[in-house]
C-alpha positions as a Python dict, from the first residue, in 0.01 Angstrom:
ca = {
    (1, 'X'): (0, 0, 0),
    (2, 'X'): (240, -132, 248),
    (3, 'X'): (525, 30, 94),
    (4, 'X'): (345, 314, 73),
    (5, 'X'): (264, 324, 428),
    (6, 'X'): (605, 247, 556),
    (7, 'X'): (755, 589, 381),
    (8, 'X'): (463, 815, 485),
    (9, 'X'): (410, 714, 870),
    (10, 'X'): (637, 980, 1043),
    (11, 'X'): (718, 746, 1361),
    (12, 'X'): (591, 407, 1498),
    (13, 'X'): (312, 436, 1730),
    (14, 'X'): (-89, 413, 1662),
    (15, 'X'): (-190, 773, 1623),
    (16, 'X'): (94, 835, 1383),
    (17, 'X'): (-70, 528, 1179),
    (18, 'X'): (-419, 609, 1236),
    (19, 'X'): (-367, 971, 1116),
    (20, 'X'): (-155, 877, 813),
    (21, 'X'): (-447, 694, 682),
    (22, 'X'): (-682, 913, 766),
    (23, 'X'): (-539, 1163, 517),
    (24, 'X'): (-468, 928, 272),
    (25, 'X'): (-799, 830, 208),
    (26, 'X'): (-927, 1186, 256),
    (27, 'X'): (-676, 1279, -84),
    (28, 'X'): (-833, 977, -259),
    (29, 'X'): (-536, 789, -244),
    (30, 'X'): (-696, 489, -66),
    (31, 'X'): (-1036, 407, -234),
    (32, 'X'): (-1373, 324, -85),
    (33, 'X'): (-1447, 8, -85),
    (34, 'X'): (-1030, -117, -102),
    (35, 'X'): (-917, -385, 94),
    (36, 'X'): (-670, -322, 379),
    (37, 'X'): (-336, -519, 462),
    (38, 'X'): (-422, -709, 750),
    (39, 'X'): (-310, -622, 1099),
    (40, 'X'): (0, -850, 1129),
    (41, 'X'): (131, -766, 777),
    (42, 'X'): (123, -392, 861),
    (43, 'X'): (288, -471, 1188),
    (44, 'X'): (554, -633, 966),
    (45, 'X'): (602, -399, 722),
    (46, 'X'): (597, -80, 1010),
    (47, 'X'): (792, -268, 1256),
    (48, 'X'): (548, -213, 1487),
    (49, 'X'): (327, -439, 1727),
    (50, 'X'): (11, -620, 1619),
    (51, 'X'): (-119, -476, 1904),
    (52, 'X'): (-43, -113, 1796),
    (53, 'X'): (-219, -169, 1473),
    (54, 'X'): (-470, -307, 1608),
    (55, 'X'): (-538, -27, 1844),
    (56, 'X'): (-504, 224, 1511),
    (57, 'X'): (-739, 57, 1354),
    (58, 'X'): (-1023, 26, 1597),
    (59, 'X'): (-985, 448, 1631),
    (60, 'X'): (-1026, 438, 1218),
    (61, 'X'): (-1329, 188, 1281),
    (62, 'X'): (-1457, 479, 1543),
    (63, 'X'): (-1403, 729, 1303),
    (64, 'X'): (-1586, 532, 982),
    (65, 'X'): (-1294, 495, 798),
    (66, 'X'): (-1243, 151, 836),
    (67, 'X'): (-1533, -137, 859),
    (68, 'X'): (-1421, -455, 994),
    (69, 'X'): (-1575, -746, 949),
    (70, 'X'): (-1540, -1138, 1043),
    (71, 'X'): (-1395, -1324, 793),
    (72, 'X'): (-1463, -1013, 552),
    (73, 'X'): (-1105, -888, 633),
    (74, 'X'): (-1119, -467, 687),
    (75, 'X'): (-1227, -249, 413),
    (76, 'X'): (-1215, 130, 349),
    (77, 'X'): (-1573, 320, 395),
    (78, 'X'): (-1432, 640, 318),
    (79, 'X'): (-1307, 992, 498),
    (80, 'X'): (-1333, 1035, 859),
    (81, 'X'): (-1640, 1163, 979),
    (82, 'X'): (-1794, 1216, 1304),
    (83, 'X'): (-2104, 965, 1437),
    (84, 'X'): (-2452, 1111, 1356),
    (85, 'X'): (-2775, 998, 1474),
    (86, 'X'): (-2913, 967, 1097),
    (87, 'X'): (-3196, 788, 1140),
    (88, 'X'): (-3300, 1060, 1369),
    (89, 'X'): (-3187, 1312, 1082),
    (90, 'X'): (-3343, 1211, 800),
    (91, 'X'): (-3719, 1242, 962),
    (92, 'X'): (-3627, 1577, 1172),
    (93, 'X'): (-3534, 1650, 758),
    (94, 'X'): (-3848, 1478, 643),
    (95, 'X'): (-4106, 1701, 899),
    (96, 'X'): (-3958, 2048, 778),
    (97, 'X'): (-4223, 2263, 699),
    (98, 'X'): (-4456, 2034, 676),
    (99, 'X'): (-4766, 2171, 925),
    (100, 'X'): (-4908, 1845, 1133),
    (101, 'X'): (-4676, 1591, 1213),
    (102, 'X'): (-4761, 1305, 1345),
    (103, 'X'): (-4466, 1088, 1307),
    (104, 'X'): (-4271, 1229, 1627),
    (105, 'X'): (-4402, 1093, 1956),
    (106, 'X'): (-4406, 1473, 2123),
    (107, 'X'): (-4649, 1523, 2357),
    (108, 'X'): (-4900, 1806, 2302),
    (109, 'X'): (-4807, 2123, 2494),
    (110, 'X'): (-5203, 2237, 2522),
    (111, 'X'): (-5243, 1937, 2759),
    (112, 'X'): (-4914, 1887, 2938),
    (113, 'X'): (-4914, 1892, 3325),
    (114, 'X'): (-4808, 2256, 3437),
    (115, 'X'): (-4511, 2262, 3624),
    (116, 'X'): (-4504, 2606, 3790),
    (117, 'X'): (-4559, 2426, 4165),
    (118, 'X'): (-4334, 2143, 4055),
    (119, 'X'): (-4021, 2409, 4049),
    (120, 'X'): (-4100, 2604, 4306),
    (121, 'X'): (-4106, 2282, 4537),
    (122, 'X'): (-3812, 2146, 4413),
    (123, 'X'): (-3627, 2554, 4398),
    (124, 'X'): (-3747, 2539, 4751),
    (125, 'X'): (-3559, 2231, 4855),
    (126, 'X'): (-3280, 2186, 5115),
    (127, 'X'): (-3028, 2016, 4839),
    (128, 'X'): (-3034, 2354, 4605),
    (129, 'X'): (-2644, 2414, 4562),
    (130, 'X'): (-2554, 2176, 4764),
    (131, 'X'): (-2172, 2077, 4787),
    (132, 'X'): (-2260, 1678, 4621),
    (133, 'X'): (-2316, 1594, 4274),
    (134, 'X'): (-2580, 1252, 4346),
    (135, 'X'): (-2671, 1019, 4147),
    (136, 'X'): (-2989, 1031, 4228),
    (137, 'X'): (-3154, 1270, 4503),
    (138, 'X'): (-3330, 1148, 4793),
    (139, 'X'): (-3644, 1263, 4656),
    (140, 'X'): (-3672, 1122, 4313),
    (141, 'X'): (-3560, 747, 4458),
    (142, 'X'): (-3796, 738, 4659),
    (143, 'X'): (-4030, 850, 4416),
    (144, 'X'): (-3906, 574, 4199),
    (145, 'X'): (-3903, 295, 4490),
    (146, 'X'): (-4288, 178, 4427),
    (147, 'X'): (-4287, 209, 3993),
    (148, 'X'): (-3960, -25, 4001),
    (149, 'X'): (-4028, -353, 3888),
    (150, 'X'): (-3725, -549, 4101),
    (151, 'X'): (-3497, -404, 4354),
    (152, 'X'): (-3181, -205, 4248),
    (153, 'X'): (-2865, -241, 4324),
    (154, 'X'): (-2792, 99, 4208),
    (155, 'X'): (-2970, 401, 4045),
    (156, 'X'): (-2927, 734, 3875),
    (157, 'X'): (-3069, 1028, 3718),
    (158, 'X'): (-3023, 1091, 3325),
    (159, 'X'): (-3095, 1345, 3053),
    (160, 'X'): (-3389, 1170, 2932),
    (161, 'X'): (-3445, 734, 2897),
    (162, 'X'): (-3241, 760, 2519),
    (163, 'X'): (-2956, 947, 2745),
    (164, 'X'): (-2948, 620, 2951),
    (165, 'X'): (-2920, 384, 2714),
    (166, 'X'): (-2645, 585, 2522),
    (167, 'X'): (-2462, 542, 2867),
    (168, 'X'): (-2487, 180, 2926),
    (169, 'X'): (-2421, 58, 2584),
    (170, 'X'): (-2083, 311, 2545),
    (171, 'X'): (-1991, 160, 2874),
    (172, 'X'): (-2006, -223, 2821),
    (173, 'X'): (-1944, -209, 2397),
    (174, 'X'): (-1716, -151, 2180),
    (175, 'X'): (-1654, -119, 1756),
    (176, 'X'): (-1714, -456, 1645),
    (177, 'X'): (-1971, -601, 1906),
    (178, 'X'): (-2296, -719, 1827),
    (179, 'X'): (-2594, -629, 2034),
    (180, 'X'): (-2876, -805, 2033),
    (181, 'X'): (-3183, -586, 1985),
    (182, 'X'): (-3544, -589, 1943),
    (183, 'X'): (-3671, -549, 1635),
    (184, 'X'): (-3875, -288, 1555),
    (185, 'X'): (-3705, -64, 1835),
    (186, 'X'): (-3633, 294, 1861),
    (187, 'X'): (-3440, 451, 1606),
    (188, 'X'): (-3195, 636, 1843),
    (189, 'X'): (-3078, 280, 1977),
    (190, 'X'): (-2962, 175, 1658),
    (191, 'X'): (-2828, 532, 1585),
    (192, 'X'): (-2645, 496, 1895),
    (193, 'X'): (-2527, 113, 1793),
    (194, 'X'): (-2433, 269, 1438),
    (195, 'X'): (-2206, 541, 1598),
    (196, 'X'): (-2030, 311, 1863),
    (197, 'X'): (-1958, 43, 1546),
    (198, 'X'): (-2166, -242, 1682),
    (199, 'X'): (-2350, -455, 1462),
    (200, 'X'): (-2704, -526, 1590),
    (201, 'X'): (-2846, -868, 1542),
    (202, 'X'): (-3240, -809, 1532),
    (203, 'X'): (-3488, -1014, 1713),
    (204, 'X'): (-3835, -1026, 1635),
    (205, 'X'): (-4080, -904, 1842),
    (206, 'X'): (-4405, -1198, 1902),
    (207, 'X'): (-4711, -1182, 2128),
    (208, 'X'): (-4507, -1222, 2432),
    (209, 'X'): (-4220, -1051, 2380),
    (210, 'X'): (-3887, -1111, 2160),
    (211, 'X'): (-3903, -1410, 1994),
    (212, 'X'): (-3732, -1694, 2227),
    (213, 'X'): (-3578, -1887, 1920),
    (214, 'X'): (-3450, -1584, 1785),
    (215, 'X'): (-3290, -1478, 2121),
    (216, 'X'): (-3144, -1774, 2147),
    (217, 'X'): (-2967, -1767, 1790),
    (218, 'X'): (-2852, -1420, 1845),
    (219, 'X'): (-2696, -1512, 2191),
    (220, 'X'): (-2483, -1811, 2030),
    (221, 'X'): (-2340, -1512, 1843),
    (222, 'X'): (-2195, -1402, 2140),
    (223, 'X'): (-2356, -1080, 2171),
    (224, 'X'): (-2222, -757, 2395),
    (225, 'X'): (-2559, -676, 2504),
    (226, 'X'): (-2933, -722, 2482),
    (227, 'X'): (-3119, -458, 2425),
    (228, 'X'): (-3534, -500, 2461),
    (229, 'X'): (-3844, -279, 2554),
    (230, 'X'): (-4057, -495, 2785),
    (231, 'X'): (-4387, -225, 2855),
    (232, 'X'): (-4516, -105, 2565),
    (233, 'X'): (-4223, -154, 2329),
    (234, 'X'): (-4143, 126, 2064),
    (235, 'X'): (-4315, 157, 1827),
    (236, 'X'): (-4480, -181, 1802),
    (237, 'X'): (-4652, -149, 2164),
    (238, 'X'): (-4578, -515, 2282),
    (239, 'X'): (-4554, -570, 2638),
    (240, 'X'): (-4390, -873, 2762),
    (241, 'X'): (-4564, -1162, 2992),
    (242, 'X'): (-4444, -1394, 3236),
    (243, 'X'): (-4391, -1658, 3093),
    (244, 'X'): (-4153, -1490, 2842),
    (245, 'X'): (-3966, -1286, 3140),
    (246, 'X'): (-3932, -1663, 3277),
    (247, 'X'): (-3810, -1858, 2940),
    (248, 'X'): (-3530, -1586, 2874),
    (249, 'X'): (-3351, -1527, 3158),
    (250, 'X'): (-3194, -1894, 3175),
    (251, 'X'): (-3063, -1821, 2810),
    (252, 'X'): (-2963, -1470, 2911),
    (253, 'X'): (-2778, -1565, 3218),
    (254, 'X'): (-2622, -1847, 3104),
    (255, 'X'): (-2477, -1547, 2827),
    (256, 'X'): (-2355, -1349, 3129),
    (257, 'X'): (-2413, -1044, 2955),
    (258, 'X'): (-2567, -718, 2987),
    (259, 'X'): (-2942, -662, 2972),
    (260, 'X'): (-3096, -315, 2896),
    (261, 'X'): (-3462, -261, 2924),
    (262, 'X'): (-3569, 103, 2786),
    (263, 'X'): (-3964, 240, 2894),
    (264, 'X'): (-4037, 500, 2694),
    (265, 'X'): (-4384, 568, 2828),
    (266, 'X'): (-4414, 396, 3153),
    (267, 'X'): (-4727, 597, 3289),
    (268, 'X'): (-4956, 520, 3012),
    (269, 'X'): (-4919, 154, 3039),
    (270, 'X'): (-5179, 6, 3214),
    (271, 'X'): (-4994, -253, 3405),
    (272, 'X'): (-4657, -211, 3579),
    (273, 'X'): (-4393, -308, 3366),
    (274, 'X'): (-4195, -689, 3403),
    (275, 'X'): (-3839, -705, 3388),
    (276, 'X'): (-3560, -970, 3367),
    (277, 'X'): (-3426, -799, 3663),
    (278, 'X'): (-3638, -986, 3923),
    (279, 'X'): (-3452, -1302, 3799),
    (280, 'X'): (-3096, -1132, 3672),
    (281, 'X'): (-3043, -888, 3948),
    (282, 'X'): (-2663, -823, 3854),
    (283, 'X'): (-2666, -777, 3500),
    (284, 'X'): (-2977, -588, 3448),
    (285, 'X'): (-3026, -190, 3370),
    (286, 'X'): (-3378, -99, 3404),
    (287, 'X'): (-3441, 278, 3244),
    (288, 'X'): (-3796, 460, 3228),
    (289, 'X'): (-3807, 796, 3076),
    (290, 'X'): (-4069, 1068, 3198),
    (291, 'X'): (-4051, 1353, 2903),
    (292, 'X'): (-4402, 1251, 2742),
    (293, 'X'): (-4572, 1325, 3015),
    (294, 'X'): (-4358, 1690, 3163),
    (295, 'X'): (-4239, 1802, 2801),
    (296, 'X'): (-3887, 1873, 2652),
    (297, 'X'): (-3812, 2098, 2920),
    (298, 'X'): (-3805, 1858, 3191),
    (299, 'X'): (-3621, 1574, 3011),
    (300, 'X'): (-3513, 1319, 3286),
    (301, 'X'): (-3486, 925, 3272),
    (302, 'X'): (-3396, 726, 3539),
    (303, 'X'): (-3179, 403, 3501),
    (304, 'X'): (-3191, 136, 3781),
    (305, 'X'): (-3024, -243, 3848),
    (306, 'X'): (-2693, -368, 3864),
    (307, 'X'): (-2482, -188, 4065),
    (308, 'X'): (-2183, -275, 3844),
    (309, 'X'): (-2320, -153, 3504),
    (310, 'X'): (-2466, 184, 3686),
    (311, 'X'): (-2164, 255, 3807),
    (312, 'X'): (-2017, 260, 3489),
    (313, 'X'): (-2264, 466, 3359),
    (314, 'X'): (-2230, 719, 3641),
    (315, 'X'): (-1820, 684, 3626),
    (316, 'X'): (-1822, 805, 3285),
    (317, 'X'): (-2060, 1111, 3367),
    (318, 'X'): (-1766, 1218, 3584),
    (319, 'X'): (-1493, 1310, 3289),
    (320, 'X'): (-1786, 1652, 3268),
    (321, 'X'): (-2066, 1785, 3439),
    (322, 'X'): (-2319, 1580, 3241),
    (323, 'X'): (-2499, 1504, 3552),
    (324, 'X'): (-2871, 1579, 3615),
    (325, 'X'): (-2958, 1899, 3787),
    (326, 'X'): (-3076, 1820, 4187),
    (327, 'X'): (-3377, 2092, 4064),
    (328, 'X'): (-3499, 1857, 3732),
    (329, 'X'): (-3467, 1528, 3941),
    (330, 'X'): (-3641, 1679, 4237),
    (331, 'X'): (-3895, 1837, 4011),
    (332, 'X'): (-4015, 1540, 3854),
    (333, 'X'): (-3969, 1390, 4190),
    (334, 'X'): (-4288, 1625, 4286),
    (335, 'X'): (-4480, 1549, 3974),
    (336, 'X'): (-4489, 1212, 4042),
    (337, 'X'): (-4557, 1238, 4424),
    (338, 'X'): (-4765, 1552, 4537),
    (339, 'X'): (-5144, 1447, 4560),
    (340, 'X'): (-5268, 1773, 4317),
    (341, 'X'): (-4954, 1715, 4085),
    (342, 'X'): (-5001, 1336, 4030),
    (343, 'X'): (-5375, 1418, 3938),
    (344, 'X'): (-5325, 1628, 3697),
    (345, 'X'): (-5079, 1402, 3550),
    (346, 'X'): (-5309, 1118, 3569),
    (347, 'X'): (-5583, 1362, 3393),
    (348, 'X'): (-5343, 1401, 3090),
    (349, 'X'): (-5269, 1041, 3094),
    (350, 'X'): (-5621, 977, 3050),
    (351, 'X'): (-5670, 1242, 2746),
    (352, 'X'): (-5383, 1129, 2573),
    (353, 'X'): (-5507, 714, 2610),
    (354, 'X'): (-5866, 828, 2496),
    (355, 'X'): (-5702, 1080, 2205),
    (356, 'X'): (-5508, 676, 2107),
    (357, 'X'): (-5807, 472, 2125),
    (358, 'X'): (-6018, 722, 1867),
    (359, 'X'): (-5754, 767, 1640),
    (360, 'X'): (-5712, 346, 1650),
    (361, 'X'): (-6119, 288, 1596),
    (362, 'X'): (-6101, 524, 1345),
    (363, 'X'): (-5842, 336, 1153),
    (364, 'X'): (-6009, 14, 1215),
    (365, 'X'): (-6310, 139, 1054),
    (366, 'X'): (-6055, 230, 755),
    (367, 'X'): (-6002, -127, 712),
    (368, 'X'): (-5635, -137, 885),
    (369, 'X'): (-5610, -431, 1132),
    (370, 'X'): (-5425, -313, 1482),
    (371, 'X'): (-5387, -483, 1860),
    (372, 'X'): (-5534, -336, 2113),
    (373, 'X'): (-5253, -109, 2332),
    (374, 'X'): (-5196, 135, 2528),
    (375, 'X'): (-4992, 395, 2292),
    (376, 'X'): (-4885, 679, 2236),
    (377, 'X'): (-4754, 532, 1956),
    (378, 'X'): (-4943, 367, 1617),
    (379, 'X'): (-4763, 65, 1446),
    (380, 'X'): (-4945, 116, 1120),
    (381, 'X'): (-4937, -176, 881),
    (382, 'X'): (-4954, -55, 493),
    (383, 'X'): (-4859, -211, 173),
    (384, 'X'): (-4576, 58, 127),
    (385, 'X'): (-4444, 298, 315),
    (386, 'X'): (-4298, 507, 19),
    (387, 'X'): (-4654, 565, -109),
    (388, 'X'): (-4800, 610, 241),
    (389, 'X'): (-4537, 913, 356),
    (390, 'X'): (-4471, 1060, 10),
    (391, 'X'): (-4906, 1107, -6),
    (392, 'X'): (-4931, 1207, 332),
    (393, 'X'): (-4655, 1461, 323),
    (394, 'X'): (-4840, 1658, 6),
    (395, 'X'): (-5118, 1692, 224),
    (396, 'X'): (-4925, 1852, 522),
    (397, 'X'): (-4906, 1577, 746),
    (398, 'X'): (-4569, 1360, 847),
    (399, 'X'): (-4583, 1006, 924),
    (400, 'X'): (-4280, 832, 973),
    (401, 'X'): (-4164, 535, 735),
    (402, 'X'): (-4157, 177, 952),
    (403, 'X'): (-3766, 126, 799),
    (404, 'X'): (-3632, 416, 1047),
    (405, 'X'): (-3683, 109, 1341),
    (406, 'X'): (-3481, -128, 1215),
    (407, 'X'): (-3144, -245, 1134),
    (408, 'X'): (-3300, -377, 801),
    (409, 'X'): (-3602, -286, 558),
    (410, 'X'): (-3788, -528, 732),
    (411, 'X'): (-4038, -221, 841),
    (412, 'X'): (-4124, -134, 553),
    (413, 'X'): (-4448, -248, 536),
    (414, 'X'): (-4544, 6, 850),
    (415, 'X'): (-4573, 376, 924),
    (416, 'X'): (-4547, 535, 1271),
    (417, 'X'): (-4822, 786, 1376),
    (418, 'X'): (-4835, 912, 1733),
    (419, 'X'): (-5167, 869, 1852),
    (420, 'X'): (-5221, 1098, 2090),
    (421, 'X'): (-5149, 1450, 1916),
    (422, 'X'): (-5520, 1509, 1793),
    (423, 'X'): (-5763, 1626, 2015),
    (424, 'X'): (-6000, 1553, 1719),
    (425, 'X'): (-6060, 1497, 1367),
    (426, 'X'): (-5919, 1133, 1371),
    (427, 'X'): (-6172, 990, 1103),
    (428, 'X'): (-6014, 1263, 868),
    (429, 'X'): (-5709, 1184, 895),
    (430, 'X'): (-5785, 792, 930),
    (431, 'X'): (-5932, 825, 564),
    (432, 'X'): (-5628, 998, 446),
    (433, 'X'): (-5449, 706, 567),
    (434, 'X'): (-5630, 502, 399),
    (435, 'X'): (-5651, 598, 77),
    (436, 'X'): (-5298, 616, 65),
    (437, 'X'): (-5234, 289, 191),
    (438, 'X'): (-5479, 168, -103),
    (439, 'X'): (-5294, 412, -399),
    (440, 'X'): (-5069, 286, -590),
    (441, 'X'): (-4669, 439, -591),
    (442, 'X'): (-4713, 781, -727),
    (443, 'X'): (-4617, 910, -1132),
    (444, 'X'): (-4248, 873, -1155),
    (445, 'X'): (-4172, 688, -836),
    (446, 'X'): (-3953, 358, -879),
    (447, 'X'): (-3991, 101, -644),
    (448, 'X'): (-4030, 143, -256),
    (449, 'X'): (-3783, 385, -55),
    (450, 'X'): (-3842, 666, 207),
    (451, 'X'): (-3943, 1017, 214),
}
């Protein structure tokens, strides 16, 4: 291969490598699976600098061409392709057609907050057009100031909570990291971790939050990141206590490395949310997203802590004009402020908690064992998921498989259900559940997988 290489590169720098590979194994003449020279012998061979190869290689390692691992050496995954989200993919695949789905955690339109006032305050405001681009308008930080769990150094306005954490973790890792994550966690995170090239190193979630012993293994691994939910983590629905918040952070700060704590549903918790950032002002990013409870069309997170790591986040915002629209962040702003707005949004807060504790007493009566919680989402333990989705999905309804939330199988013996989308008929559908969880795999199925 080296020879190989050192005829077909047209001239000596890392693009010129990069590319030349990149075709190479797009013709088939590098295999899947086939070991590559290491860095310094290609140097060698190319006359080039290990530093120039290396730099090659980690664009080939963006692109999927290349996997590199420790001690594994680098191997060929096959023809460039651009990052998906597929996790995200495959169940947006898995719900077509198919009438009720339950597996996305969508709030119901019938009962969302109207936000017709909402716009027209915010349309109305003195900022409209304004010559600035903030991160964050007046309006929505203070708005934010009482819900925050520590004070931030910094603070801005995103396209939704998942938005946020896409920012911080392509601003502090890179192809190759590992990132310590909670495990189960949202599927988008470890999308996100699967496009940058990270590796995530999973730690179980306990009573009180990620498991301590776990945390601490992961962090001798000398992690880029931690990445945790610590209100009502997705989709499990842990909250962390105390006494966990005050057994990590010594771990975590002795690590010195970036902590990222994603809300997904920070009004229907019935507690304020904890946070590491109390104790680890400086290396904490604290991010609550509000689109469950204003809808898709008012998709705005808001990420607050360390000035440092926010100001990466809003530095790379500048290279376009991915910044949040004053009239969005004002908007919500309004929701969560005006006396007649926040009712209303405390009415649908309460509709969607008592739509999650029927649909949980009705599985309970099915036989399924589940915490108490605040929701919207169900953690649904079955004996296979295959069987559970496959049978629910004949009868028109999508739940998703417990595999999509983690960076192994480990899930499998869960479905998600959102537990908030029926406004009734939850002993139906708990039934459904389980006799599906109690079936056996279904005629010609082989062994456990997803739908």
């Amino acid at each position: 291969m080296l020879d190989v290489l050192a005829r077909r590169v047209p001239v000596r720098n890392p693009r010129a490598l990069s590319r030349t590979i990149m075709e190479m194994v797009a013709a088939g003449e590098i295999a899947p699976q086939a070991r590559m020279p290491t860095v310094r012998e290609v140097a060698r061979a190319l006359g080039m600098s290990p530093t120039g190869v290396a730099a090659a290689w980690r664009e080939l390692v963006d692109w999927r061409v290349l996997e590199t691992r420790r001690r594994g050496g680098t191997t060929v995954r096959g023809p460039a392709r651009a990052p998906r989200a597929s996790r995200y993919d495959v169940m947006m695949r898995a719900s077509e057609g198919i009438p009720l789905n339950l597996g996305h955690l969508t709030p119901d339109p019938a009962i969302l907050p109207r936000l017709d006032r909402a716009f027209a305050a915010a349309l109305a405001g003195g900022d409209v057009n304004g010559p600035d681009t903030p991160p964050v308008t007046a309006g929505l930080r203070a708005a934010m100031a009482a819900a925050w769990p520590f004070a931030p150094e910094g603070m801005m306005a995103t396209p939704g909570g998942i938005a946020a954490a896409q920012l911080v973790l392509e601003a502090t890792v890179r192809p190759g990291d590992r990132v310590a994550v909670d495990s189960p966690t949202v599927s988008r995170v470890l999308d996100i971790l699967d496009a940058i090239g990270a590796r995530p190193l999973p730690v179980t979630l306990g009573a009180g939050g990620p498991d301590l012993a776990l945390l601490r293994r992961a962090l001798a691994e000398r992690p880029a990141a931690f990445v945790y939910q610590p209100s009502g983590a997705f989709p499990g629905g842990q909250s962390v206590t105390e006494d966990w918040i005050a057994a990590a952070a010594p771990p975590l700060a002795l690590a010195g490395i970036p902590v990222i704590e994603l809300v997904q549903a920070p009004l229907m918790a019935r507690r304020p949310p904890l946070s590491l950032g109390r104790l680890l002002p400086r290396r904490v990013v604290h991010i609550q997203a509000f689109n469950f409870f204003t809808g898709p069309d008012l998709r705005v997170g808001v990420a607050g802590g360390s000035g440092e790591l926010v100001d990466r986040m809003w530095q790379r915002l500048t290279f376009s004009s991915g910044w949040v629209s004053r009239i969005l962040q004002n908007a919500l702003a309004f929701q969560l402020t005006d006396r007649r707005a926040r009712e209303e949004v405390d009415a649908y807060v309460a509709t969607c908690r008592q739509r999650h504790q029927a649909m949980v007493a009705a599985l309970r009566s099915e036989g399924f064992a589940l915490p108490d919680g605040d929701g919207p989402a169900i953690w649904l333990p079955v004996g296979d998921e295959y069987v559970v989705t496959h049978r629910l999905s004949g009868r028109g309804i999508v739940v998703h498989a417990g595999s999509y939330f983690g960076p192994t199988a480990d899930g499998g013996a869960h479905v998600l259900l959102n537990g908030t989308r029926l406004a009734g008929g939850q002993a139906g559908i708990a039934r459904l559940l389980g006799a599906a969880a109690a079936a056996g795999p279904p005629s010609g199925a082989a062994g456990r997988g997803v739908s």
